[in-house]
C-alpha positions as CSV (number, residue, x, y, z in Angstrom):
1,X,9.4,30.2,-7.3
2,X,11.4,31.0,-4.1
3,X,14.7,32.1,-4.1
4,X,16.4,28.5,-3.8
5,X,14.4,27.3,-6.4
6,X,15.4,29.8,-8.7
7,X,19.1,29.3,-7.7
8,X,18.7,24.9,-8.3
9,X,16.8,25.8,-11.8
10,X,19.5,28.2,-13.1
11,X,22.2,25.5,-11.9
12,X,20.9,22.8,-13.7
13,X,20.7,25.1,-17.0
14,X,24.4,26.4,-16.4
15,X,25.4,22.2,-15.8
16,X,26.1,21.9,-12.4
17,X,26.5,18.6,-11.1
18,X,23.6,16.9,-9.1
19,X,25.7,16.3,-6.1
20,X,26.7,19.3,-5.6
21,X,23.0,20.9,-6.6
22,X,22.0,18.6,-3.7
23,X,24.2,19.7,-1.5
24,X,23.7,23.3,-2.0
25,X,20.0,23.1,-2.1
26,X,18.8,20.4,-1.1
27,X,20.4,19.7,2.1
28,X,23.2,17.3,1.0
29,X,19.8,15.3,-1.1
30,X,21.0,12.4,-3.6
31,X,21.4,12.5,-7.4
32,X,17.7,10.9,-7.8
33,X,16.1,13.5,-5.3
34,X,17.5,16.4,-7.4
35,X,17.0,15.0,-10.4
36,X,13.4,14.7,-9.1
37,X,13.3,18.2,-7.9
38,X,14.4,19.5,-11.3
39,X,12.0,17.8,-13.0
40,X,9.0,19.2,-10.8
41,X,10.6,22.8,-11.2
42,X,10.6,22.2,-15.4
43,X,7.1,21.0,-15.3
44,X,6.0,24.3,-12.8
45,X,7.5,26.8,-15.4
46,X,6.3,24.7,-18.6
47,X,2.7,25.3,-16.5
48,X,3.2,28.6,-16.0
49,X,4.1,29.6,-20.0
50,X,1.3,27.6,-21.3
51,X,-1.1,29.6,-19.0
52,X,0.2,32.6,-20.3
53,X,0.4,31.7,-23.8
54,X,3.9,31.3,-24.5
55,X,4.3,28.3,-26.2
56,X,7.9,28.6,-27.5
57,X,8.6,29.0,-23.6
58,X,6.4,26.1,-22.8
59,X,8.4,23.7,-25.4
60,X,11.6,24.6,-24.1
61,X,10.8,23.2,-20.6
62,X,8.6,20.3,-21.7
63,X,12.2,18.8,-23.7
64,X,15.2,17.5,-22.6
65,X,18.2,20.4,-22.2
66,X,20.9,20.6,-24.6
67,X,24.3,21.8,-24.1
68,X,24.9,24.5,-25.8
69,X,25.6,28.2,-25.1
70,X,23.1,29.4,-27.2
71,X,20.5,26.6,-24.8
72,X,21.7,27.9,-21.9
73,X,20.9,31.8,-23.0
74,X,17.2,30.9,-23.7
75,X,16.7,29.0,-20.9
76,X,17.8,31.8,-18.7
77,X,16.0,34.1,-20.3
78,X,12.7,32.3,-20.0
79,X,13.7,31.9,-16.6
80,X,13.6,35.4,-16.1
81,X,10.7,36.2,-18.0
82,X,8.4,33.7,-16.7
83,X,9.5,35.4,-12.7
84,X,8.9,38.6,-14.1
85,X,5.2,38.0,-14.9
86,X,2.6,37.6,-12.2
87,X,0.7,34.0,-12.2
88,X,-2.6,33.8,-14.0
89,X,-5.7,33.5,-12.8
90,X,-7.9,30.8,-14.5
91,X,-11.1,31.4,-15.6
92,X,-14.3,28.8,-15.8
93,X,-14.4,28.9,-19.5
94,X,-10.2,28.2,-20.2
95,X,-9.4,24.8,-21.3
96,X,-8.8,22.5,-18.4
97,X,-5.5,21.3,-20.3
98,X,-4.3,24.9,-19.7
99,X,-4.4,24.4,-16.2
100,X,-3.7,20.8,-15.4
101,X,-0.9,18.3,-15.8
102,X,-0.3,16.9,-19.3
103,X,-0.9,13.4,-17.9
104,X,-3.9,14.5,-16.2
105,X,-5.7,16.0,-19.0
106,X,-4.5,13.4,-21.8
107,X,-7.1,10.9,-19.5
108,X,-9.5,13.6,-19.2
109,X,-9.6,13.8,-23.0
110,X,-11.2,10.6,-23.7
111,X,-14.9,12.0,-22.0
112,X,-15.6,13.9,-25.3
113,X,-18.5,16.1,-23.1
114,X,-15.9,17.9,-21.2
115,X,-13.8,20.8,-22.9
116,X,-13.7,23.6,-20.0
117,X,-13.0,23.9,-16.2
118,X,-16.5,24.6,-15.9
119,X,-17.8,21.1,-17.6
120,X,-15.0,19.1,-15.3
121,X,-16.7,20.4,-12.5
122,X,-20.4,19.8,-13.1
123,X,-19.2,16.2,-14.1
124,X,-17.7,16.0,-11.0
125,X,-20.5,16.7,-9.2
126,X,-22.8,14.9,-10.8
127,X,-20.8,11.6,-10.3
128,X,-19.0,12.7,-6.4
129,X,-16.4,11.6,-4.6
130,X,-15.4,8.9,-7.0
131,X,-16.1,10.4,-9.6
132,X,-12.9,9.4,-11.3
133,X,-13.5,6.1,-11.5
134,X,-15.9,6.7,-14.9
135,X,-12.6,7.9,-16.1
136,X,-10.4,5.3,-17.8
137,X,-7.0,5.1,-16.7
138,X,-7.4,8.1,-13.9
139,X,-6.3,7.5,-10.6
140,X,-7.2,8.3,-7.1
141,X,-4.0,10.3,-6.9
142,X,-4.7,12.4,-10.0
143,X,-8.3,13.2,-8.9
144,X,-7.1,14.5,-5.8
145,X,-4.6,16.7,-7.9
146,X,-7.5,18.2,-9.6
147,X,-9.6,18.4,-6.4
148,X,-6.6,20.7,-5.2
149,X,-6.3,23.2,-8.2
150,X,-10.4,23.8,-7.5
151,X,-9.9,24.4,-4.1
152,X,-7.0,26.7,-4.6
153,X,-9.0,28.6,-7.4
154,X,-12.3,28.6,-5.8
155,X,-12.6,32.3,-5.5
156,X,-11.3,32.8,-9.3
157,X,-13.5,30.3,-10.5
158,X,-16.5,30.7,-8.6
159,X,-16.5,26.9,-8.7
160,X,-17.0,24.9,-5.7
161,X,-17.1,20.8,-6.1
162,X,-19.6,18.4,-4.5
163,X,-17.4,15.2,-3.5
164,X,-20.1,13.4,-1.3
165,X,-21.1,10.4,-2.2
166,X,-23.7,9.9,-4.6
167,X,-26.4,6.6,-5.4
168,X,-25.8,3.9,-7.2
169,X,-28.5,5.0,-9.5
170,X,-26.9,8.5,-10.1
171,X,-23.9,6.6,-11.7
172,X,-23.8,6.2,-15.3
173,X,-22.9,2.0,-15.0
174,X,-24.2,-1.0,-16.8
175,X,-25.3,-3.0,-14.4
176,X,-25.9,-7.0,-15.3
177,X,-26.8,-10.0,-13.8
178,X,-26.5,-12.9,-16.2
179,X,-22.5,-12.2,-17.3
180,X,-19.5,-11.5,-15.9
181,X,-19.0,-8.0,-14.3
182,X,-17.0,-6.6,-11.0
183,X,-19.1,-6.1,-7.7
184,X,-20.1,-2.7,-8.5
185,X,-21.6,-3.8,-11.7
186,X,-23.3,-6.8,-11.2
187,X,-26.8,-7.3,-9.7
188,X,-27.7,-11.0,-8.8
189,X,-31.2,-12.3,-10.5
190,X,-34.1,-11.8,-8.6
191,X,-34.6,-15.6,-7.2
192,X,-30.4,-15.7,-6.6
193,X,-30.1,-12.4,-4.2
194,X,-29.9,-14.6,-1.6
195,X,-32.6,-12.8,0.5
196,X,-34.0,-16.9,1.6
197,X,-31.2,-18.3,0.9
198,X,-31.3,-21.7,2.4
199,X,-28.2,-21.3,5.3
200,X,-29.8,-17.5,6.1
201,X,-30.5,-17.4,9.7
202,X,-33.8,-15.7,10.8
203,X,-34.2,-12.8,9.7
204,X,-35.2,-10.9,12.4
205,X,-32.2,-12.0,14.4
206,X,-29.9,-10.3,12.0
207,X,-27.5,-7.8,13.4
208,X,-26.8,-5.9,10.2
209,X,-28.9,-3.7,7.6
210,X,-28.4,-6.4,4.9
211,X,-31.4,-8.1,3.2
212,X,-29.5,-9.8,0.7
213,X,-26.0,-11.5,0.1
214,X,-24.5,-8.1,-1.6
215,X,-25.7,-6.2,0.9
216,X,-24.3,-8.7,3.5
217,X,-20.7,-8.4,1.0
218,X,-20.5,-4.8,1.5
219,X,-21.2,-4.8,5.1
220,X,-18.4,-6.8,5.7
221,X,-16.2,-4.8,3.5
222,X,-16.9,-1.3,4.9
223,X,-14.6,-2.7,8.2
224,X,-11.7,-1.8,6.0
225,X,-11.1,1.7,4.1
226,X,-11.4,1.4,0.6
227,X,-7.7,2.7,-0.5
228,X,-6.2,-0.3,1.4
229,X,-4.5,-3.4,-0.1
230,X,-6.6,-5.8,2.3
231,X,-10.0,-4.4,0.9
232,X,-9.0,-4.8,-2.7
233,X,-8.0,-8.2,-1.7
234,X,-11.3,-9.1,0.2
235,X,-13.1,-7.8,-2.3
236,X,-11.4,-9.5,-5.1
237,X,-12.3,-12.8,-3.1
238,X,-15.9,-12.2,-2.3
239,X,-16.8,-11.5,-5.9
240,X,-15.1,-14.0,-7.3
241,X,-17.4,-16.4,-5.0
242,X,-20.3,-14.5,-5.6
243,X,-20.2,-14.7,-9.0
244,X,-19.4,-18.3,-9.2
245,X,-22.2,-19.0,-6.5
246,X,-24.8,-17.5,-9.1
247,X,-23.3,-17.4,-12.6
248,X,-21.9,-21.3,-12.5
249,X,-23.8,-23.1,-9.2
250,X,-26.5,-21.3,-9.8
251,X,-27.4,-20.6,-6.5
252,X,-27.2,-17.9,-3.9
253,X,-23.7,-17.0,-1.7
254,X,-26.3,-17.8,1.5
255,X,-27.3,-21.3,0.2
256,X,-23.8,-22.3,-0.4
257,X,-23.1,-25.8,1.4
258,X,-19.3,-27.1,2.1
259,X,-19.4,-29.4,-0.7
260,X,-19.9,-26.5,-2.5
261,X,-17.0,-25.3,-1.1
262,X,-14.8,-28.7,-2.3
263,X,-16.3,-27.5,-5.5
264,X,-14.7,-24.3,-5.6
265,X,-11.4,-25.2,-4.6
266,X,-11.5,-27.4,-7.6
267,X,-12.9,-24.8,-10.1
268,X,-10.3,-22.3,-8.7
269,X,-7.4,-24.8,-9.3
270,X,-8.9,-25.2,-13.1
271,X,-11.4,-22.4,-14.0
272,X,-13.6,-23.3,-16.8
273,X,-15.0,-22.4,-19.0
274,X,-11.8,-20.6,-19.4
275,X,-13.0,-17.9,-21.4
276,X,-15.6,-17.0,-19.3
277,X,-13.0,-16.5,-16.0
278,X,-9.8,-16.1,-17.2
279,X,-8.2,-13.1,-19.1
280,X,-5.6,-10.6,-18.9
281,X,-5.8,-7.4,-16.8
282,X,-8.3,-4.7,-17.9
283,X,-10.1,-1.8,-15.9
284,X,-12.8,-3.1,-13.6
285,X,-15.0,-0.8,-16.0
286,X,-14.4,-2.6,-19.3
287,X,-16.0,-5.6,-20.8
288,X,-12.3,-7.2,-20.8
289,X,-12.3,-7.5,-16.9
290,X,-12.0,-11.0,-15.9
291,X,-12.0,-12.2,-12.3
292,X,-9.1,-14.3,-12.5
293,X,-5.7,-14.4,-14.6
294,X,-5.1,-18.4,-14.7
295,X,-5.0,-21.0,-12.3
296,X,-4.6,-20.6,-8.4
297,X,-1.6,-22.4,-7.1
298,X,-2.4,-24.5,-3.7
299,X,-1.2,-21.2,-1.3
300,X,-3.4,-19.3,-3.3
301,X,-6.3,-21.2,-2.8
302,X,-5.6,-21.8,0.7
303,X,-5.4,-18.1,1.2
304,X,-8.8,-17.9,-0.4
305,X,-10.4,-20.4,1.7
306,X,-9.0,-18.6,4.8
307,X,-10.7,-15.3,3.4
308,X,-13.9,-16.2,2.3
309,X,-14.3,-18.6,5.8
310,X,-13.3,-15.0,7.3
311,X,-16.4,-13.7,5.6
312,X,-18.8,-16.5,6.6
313,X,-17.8,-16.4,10.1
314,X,-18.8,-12.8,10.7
315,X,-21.8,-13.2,8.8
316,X,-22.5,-15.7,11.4
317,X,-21.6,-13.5,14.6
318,X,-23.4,-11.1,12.7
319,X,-26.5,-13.8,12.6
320,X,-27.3,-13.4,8.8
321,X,-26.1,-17.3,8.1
322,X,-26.7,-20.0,10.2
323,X,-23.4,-21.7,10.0
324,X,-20.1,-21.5,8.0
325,X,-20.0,-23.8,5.3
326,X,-16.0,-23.4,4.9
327,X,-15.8,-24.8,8.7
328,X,-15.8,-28.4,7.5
329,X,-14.2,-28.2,4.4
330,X,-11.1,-30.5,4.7
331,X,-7.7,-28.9,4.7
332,X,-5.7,-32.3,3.9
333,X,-4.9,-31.4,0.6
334,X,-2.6,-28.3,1.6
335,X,-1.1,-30.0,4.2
336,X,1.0,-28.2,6.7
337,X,1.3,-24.6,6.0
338,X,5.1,-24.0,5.2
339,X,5.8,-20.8,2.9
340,X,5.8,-18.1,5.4
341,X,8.7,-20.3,7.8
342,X,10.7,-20.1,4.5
343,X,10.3,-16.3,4.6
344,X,12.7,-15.7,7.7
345,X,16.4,-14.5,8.1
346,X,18.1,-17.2,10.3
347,X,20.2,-15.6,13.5
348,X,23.2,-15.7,11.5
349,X,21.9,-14.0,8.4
350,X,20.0,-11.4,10.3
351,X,23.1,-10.5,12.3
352,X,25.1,-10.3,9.3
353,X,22.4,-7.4,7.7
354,X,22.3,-5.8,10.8
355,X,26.2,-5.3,11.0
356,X,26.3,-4.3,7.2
357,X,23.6,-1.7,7.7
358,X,25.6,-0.2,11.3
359,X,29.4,-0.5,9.3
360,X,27.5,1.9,6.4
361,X,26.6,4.1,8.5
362,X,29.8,4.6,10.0
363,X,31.4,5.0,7.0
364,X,33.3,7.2,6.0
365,X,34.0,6.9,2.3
366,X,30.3,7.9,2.0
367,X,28.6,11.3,2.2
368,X,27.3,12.5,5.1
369,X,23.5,12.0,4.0
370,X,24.4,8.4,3.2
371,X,25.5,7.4,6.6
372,X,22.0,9.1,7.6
373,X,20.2,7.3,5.5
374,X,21.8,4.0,6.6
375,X,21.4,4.7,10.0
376,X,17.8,5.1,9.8
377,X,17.6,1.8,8.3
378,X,19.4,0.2,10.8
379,X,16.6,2.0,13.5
380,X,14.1,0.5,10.9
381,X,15.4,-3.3,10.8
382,X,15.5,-3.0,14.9
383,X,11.9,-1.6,15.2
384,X,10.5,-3.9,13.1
385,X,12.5,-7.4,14.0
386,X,11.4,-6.2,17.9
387,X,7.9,-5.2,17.4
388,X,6.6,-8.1,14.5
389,X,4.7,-4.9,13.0
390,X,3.2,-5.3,9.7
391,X,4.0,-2.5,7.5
392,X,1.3,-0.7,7.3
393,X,1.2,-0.7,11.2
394,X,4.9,1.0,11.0
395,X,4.2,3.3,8.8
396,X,1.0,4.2,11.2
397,X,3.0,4.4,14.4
398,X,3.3,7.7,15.9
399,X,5.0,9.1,19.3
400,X,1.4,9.0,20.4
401,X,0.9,6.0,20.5
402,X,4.0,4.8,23.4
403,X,2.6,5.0,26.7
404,X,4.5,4.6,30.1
405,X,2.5,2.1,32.0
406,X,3.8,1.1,36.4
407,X,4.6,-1.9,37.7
408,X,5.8,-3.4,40.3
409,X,9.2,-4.0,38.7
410,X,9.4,-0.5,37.2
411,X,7.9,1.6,34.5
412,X,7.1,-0.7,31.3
413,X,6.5,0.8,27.5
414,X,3.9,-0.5,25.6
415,X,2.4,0.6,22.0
416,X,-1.1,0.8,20.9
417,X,-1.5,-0.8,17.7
418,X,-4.6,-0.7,15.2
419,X,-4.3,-3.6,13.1
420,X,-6.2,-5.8,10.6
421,X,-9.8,-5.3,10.4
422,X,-9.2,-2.3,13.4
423,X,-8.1,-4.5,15.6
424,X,-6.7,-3.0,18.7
425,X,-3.7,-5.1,20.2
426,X,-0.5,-3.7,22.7
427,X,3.0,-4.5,22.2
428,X,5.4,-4.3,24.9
429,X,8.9,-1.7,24.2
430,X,11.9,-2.9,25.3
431,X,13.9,-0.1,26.7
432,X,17.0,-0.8,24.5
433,X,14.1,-0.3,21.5
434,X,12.8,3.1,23.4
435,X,16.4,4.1,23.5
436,X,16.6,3.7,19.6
437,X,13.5,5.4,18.8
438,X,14.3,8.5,21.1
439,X,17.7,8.4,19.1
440,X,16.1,8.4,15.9
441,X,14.1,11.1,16.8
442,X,17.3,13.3,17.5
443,X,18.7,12.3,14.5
444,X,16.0,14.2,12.4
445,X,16.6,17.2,14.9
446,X,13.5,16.1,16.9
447,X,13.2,16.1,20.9
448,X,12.8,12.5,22.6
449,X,9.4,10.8,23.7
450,X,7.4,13.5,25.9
451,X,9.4,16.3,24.1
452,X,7.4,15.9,21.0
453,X,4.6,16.6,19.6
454,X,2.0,12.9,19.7
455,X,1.6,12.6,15.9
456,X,5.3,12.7,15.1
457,X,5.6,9.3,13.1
458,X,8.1,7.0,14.6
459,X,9.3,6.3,11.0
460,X,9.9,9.5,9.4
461,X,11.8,11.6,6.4
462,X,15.6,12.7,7.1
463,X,14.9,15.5,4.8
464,X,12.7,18.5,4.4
465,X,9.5,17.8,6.6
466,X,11.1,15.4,9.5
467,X,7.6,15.1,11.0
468,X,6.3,13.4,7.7
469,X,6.1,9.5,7.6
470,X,7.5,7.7,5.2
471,X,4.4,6.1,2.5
472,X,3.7,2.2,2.5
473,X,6.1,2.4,-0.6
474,X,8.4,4.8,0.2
475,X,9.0,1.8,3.3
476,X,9.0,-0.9,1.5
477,X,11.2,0.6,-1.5
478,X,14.1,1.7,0.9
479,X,14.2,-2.4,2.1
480,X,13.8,-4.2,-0.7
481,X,16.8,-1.9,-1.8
482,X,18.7,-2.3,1.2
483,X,17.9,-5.8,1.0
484,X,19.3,-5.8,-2.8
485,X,23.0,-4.5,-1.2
486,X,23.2,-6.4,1.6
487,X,23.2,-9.7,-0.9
488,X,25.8,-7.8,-2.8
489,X,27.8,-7.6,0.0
490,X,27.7,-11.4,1.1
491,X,27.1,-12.7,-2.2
492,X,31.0,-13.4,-2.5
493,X,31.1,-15.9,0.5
494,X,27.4,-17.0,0.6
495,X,25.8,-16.8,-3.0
496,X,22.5,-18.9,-1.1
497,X,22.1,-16.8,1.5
498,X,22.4,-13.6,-1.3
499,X,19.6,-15.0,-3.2
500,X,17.2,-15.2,-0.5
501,X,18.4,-11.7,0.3
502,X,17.3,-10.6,-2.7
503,X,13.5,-12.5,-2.6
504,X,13.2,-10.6,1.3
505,X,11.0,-7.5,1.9
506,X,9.1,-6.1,4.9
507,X,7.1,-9.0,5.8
508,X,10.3,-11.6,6.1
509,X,11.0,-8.8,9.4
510,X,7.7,-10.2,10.8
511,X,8.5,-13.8,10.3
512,X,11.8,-13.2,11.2
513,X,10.4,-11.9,14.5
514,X,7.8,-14.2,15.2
515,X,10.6,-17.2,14.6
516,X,13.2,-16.0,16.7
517,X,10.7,-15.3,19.4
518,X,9.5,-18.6,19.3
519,X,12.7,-20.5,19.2
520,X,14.1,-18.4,22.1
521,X,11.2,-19.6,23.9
522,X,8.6,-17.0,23.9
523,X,4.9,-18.8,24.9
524,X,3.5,-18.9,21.8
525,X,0.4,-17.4,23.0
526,X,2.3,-14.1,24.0
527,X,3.8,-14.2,20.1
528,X,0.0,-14.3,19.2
529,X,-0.8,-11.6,20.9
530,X,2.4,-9.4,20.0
531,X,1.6,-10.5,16.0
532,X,-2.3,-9.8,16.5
533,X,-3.1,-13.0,15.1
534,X,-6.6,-14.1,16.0
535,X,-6.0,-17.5,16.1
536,X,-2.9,-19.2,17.4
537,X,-2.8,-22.2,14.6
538,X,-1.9,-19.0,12.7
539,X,1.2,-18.3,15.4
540,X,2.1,-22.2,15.0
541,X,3.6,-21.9,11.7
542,X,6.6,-19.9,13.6
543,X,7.0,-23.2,15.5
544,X,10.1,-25.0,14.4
545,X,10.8,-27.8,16.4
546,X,9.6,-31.0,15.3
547,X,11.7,-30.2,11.5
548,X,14.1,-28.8,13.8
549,X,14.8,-32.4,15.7
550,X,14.3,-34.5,12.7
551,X,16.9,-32.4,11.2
552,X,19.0,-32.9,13.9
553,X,18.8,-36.5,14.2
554,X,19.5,-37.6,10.9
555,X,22.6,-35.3,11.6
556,X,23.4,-37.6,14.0
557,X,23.2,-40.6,12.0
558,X,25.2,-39.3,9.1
559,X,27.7,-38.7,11.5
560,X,28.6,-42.2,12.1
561,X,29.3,-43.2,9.1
């Protein structure tokens, strides 16, 4: 431990309050960030005296504090002792749960052939890079905790791990074909592969390495990193279809016709034989896993169709079908598409967030690294209501990516953006929005734009590391809360309005943004482009005007009487 964290630890045991912690040692940091920090701190030094053996140590910091004198003298005292004694080394034949994270090695417990440090890394190796994934309940994140401990120990353990990838067939998976069972785990029957498939196009016009339809699947899933939300998503859809293709048409993905399609919709609306489809959620491993929880409503559905006709239409570009067979499915059953339009802050509304996020951080009732943090969020509501970025694209944006392009009426800002499916689109900056992020870049103690260095994330942390982005959650988290006060504040005069504060989140900014644009008479093909849509029936749902007018007129009517 370094010196402040020594002086934070022996705080909390002497009962010093979190505020005051925080602003001591953690520059001015909230009650939850301390808290946070003292837990990390407990959890290093209940580490460090199960290493060496002292359990009565180890107990103390692995249970809540008590406050007591007689507490406060042991906990000092271990404090001291534990500083006093150099770190261990750990050696190939010690326990793993000596070394690792109580969470980390109650999952490792259940693979009853791994006892040692040594074991854990020969059945990493065997298995590679996801090797965790034949460990129930272990996550990515935990792997990569473990990955980090072997790197850091390498030269004490004389262990080095193997994480590339490894074969199917090295994998120690059930593979079937005549139940259900997840992508990975399920191998079509030998006349259902799909390899002549009745809509294949010629085969030796095919532009991608795929003789079959799960081949084809994969090919078409490898365009998006496997950690992201959109290829669980895909992925959820494709097997779904593939799986009722074979397991309930009986028929290949790649002889699938559109009234196979109307089919589908129908199945997913009702899935039967309801066993078979429909349970609660279980690890993609287990024999539990079921593709589908219940019913799909209609926007579900929809959002399938759009998904899957995704997938057909690239396997057609890619010439390994001859035609989509979701291209004439009728769409008269969903009718207009509405939801996202109800997903918007009207002008009024968002003005009225806006100025409650500005007056917080002006306030003075609240500490100094409040104010901060509201002022970042009000930098955060204007970038993302002027740019329509999704939220993985914000959290993504870095300094590097403004550029400074001439024209004939002056110097013009524009982003690169990398969007869905590594789509490559430019937004234009407005300077008002360049003056914003250059003053959120002083207010972490940054330089401006050309002062700093390219990947400097646009979105970044107030504390500790100011060059660190904020996560995907760590985003979304800090709205949906802000969102939660702003409807606290209006709730008093506009208990509506409050309520659909409370349903918004990131992606209402991007509706927000596309609507506004639109109704201030942005060409809706410039909107497009901004929102990286690749088809502008997708824009059209921003467009307002015929409800807008109907609205209007009947206005007009009850105004006469």
């Amino acid at each position: 431990m370094n010196p402040n964290e020594l002086a934070l630890i022996r705080s909390w045991i002497q009962g010093i309050p979190w505020d005051v912690m925080g602003e001591l040692y953690l520059d001015d940091a909230d009650r939850n960030e301390v808290m946070r920090s003292v837990k990390r701190l407990r959890e290093k030094l209940a580490r460090k005296a199960q290493q060496l053996g002292l359990d009565v140590d180890a107990k103390l910091w692995e249970q809540e504090r008590e406050y007591s004198q007689e507490w406060m003298n042991r906990a000092l005292k271990s404090v001291d002792t534990l500083k006093s004694k150099p770190d261990p080394r750990p050696q190939s034949e010690d326990h793993y749960n000596r070394w690792l994270p109580q969470q980390i090695s109650a999952r490792l417990a259940s693979v009853k052939k791994i006892k040692t440090l040594a074991e854990l890394a020969v059945f990493i190796n065997q298995h590679g890079g996801s090797w965790w994934k034949k460990v129930p309940h272990l996550g990515k994140q935990s792997a990569e905790a473990i990955h980090e401990f072997f790197s850091s120990s390498e030269i004490d353990l004389g262990i080095s791990l193997d994480l590339s990838s490894k074969k199917a067939t090295d994998l120690d998976v059930v593979v079937v074909s005549n139940r259900i069972a997840p992508l990975e785990r399920f191998a079509p029957p030998a006349h259902l592969t799909g390899e002549t498939g009745t809509n294949r196009a010629p085969i030796e016009r095919c532009r991608i390495d795929a003789r079959n339809d799960y081949e084809s699947i994969k090919a078409w899933l490898s365009l998006w990193d496997e950690d992201t939300s959109t290829h669980r998503a895909y992925r959820k859809e494709a097997e779904r279809f593939l799986l009722w293709a074979i397991l309930e048409k009986g028929k290949a993905l790649s002889s699938i016709t559109t009234p196979d399609c109307a089919e589908y919709r129908r199945f997913l609306a009702d899935p039967q034989p309801a066993d078979r489809w429909i349970g609660k959620p279980a690890p993609r491993w287990t024999p539990e896993w079921r593709p589908l929880k219940g019913p799909l409503k209609p926007s579900s559905i929809r959002q399938t169709e759009v998904i899957l006709s995704g997938l057909c239409e690239w396997l057609v570009g890619q010439r390994y079908l001859d035609s989509n067979p979701f291209s004439g499915l009728s769409t008269q059953g969903f009718g207009r598409r509405t939801g996202s339009t109800d997903r918007l802050l009207s002008p009024a509304l968002w003005e009225q967030i806006t100025s409650f996020a500005e007056n917080q951080a002006n306030n003075s009732t609240l500490t100094e690294s409040q104010r901060n943090d509201y002022l970042r969020t009000a930098f955060i509501l204007s970038f993302a209501y002027q740019t329509g970025l999704r939220l993985h694209e914000m959290t993504k944006a870095r300094v590097g990516d403004l550029k400074q392009v001439s024209s004939f009426d002056g110097d013009q800002w524009w982003m690169d953006v990398i969007g869905k499916g590594n789509k490559h689109r430019e937004i234009p900056i407005s300077p008002n929005l360049m003056e914003g992020i250059n003053a959120h870049l002083r207010h972490r103690k940054l330089g401006p734009v050309g002062y700093v260095s390219e990947g400097t994330p646009i979105i970044g942390k107030l504390r500790g590391e100011s060059r660190e982005a904020l996560s995907e959650s760590g985003l979304y988290q800090k709205l949906k809360g802000f969102f939660e006060e702003a409807a606290s504040d209006v709730a008093g005069k506009d208990p509506l309005a409050a309520e659909k504060l409370r349903r918004a989140s990131t992606h209402w900014l991007r509706h927000t943004h596309g609507s506004h644009a639109v109704a201030n008479g942005v060409p809706l093909a410039i909107v497009r482009d901004n929102l990286g849509h690749s088809n502008i029936a997708t824009t059209s749902i921003y467009v307002h005007t015929d409800r807008d007018e109907r609205y209007k007129a009947m206005l007009g009517l009850s105004d006469k009487e």
